[in-house]
Backbone as ProteinMPNN parsed JSONL, in Angstrom:
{"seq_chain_A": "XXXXXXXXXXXXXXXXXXXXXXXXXXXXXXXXXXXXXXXXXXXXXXXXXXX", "coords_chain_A": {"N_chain_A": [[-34.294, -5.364, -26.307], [-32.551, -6.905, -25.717], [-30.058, -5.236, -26.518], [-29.62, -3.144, -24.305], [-29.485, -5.004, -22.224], [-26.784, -5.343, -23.004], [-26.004, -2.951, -22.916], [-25.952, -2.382, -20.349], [-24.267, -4.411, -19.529], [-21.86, -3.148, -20.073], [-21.414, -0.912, -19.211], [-21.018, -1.867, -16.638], [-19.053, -3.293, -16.994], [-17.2, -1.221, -17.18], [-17.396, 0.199, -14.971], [-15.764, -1.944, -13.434], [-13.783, -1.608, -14.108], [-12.631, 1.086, -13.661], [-13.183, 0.653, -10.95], [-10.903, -1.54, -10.158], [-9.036, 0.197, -11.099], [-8.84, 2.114, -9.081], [-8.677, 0.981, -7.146], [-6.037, -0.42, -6.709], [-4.47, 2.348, -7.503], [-4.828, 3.273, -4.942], [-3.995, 1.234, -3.26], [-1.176, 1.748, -4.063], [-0.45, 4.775, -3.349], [-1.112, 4.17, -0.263], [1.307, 2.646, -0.068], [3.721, 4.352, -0.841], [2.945, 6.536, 1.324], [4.011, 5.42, 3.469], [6.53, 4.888, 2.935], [7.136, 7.355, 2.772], [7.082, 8.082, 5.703], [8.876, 6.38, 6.628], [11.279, 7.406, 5.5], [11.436, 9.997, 6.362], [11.72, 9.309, 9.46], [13.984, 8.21, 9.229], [15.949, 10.169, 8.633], [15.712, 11.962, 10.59], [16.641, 10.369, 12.338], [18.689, 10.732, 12.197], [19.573, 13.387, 11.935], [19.772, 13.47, 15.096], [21.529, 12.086, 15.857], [23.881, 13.455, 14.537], [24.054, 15.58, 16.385]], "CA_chain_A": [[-33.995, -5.711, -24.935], [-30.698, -7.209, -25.516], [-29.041, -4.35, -26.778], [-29.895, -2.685, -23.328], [-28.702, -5.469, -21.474], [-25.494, -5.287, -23.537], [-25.324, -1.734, -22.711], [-25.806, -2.671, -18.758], [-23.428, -4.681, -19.356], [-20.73, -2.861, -20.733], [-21.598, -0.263, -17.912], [-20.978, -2.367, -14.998], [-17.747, -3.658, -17.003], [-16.38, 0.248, -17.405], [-16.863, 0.396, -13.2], [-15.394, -2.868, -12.158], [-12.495, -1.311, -14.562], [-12.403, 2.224, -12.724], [-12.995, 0.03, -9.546], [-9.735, -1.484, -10.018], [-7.684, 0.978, -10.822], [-8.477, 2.93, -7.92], [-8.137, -0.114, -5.974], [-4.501, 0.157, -7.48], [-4.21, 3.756, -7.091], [-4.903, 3.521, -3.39], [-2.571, 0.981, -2.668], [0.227, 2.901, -4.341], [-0.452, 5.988, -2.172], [-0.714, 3.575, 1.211], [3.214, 2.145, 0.186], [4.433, 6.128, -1.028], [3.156, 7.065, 2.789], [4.814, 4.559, 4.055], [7.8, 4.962, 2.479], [7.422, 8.851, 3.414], [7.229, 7.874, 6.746], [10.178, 5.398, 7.115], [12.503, 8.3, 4.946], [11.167, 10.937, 7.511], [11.933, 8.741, 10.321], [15.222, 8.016, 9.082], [16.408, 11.835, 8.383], [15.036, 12.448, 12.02], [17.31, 9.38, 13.29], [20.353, 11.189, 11.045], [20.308, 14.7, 12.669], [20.036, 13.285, 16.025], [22.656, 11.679, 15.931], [24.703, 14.328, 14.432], [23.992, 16.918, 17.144]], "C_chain_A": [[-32.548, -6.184, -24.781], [-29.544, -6.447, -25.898], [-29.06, -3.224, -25.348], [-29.811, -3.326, -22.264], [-27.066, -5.296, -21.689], [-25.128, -3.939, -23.221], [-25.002, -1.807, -21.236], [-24.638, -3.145, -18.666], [-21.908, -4.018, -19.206], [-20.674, -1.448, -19.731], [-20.698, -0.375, -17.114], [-19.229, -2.6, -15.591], [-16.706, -2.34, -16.881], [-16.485, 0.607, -15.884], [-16.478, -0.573, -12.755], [-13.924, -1.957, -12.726], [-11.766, -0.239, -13.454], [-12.095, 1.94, -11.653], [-11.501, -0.129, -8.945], [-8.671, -0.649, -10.314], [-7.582, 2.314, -9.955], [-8.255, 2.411, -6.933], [-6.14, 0.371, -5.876], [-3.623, 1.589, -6.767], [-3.795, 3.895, -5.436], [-3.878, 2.821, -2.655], [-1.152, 1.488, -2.531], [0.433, 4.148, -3.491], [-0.386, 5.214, -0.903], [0.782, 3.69, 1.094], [3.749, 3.875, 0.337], [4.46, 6.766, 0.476], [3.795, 6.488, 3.529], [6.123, 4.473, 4.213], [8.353, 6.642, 2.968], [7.573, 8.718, 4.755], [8.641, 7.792, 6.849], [11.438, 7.037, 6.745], [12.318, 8.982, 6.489], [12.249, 10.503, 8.92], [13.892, 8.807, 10.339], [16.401, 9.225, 8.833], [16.51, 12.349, 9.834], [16.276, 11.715, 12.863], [19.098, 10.346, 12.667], [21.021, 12.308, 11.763], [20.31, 14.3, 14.092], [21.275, 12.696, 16.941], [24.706, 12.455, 15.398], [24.981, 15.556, 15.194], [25.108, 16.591, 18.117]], "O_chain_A": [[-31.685, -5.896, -23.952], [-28.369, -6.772, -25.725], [-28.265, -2.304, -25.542], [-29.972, -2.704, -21.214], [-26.256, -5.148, -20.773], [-23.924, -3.685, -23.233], [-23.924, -1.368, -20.834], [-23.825, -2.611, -17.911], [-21.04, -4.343, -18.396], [-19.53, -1.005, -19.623], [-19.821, 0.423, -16.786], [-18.278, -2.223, -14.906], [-15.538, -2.487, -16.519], [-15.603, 1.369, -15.49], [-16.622, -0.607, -11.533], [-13.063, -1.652, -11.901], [-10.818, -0.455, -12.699], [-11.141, 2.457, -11.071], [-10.942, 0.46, -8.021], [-7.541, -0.768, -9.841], [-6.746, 3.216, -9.99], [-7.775, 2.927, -5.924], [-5.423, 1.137, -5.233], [-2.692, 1.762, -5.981], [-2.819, 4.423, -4.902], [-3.117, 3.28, -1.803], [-0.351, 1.626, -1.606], [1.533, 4.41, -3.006], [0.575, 5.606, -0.241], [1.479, 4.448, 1.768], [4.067, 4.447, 1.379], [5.446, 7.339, 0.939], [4.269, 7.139, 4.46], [6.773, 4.128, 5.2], [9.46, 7.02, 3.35], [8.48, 9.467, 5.118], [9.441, 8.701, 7.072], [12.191, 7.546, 7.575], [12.89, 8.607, 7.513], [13.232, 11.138, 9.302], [14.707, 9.264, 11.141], [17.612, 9.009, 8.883], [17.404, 13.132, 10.155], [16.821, 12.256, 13.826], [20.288, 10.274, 12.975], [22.192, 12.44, 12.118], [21.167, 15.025, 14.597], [21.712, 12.805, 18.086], [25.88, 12.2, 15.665], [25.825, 16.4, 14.893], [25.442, 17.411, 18.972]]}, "name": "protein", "num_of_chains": 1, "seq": "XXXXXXXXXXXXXXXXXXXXXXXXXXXXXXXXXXXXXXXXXXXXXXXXXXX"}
């Protein structure tokens, strides 16, 4: 029985892991769009001003 909790265990610990590093992951892609944005934005503000 306790080697079958220990495996539960060691389960749940291998998805909080995954958990976080797609927590991670996801944030990193929010900023990157973000940052794609702002560039965008700022390229957009560049030729308008050059016309």
């Amino acid at each position: 029985m306790n080697e079958l909790k220990e495996t539960i265990d060691n389960i749940c610990d291998d998805f909080a892991d995954i958990n976080a590093i797609l927590a991670a992951r996801s944030r990193e892609l929010d900023r990157r769009e973000a940052f794609d944005q702002e560039i965008s934005e700022q390229i957009q503000n560049l030729l308008k001003e050059n016309k």
